[in-house]
N, C-alpha and C positions, 0 to 999 in steps of 0.2 A: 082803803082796802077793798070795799064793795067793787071801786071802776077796774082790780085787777081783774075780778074774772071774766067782765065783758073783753079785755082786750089780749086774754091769754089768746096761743095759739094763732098770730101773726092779724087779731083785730076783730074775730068772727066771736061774737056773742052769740050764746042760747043756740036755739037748734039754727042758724041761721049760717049756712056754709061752715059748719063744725064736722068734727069728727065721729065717724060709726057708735051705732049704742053696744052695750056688751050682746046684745041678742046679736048684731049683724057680724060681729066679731065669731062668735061661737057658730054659727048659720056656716059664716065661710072656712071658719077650721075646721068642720065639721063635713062639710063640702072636700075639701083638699083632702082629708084624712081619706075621703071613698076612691076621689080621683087616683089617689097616689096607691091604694089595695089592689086596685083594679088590677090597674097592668101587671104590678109584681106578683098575682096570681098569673095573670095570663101567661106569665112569663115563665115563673116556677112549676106551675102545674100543667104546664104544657096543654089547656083547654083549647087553644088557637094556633092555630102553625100560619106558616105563609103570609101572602098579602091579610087575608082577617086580621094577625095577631098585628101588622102593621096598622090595619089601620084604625084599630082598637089602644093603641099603643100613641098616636099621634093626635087621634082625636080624643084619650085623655090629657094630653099634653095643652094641646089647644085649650079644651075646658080649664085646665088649671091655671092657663095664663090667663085665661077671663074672669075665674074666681077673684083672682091675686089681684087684678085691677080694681073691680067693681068695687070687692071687701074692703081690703087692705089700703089701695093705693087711693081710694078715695073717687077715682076718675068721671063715677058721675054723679056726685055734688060738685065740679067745680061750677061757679059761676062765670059771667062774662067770658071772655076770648080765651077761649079751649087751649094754652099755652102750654099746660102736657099733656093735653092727645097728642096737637103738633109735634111736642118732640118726641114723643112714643112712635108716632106715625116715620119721619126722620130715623131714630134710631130700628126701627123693625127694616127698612130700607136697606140701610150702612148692611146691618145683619146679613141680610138676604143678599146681599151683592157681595160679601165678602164670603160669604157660603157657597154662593152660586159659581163664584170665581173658583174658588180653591176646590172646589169639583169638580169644573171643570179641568183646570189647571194640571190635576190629576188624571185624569181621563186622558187629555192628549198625551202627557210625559208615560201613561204606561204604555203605547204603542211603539217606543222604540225600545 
């Protein structure tokens, strides 16, 4: 019974490539809770118009997806070869080009 909890959670014993403590856990919900106020004030109370409110609105977004990584997804405690940054780095790609396409895509088909 003792060797189960060295090899819970795919083999990482003790603090040694494990997962977040409850402080890191509450630090990042805690985090997301202001990121995620922000804008839906900025939104609702009309405090930013225009470009600001954008870019107030995007660079909470960004922040949030840095939260979600660091806290949540773990991304840097991993050890050895960075195998999901890699495919985060891959997937944020696919994203961006399938975004970038279909705005494009839009853009020329409203000219005719």
């Amino acid at each position: 019974m003792a060797q189960h909890g060295n090899h819970a959670h795919g083999g990482h014993g003790g603090s040694e490539g494990g997962h977040g403590s409850l402080k890191e856990y509450v630090i990042g919900f805690a985090i997301s809770i202001i990121l995620t106020i922000i804008p839906i004030l900025v939104a609702m109370k009309g405090w930013l118009e225009g470009t600001s409110a954008v870019v107030v609105l995007i660079g909470a977004a960004v922040l949030q997806f840095a939260v979600q990584l660091l806290f949540f997804m773990h991304l840097r405690e991993e050890k050895g070869p960075r195998y999901n940054l890699m495919t985060l780095i891959l997937g944020i790609v696919i994203a961006v080009t399938i975004v970038a396409g279909s705005i494009w895509i839009m853009a020329h088909n409203a000219m005719y």
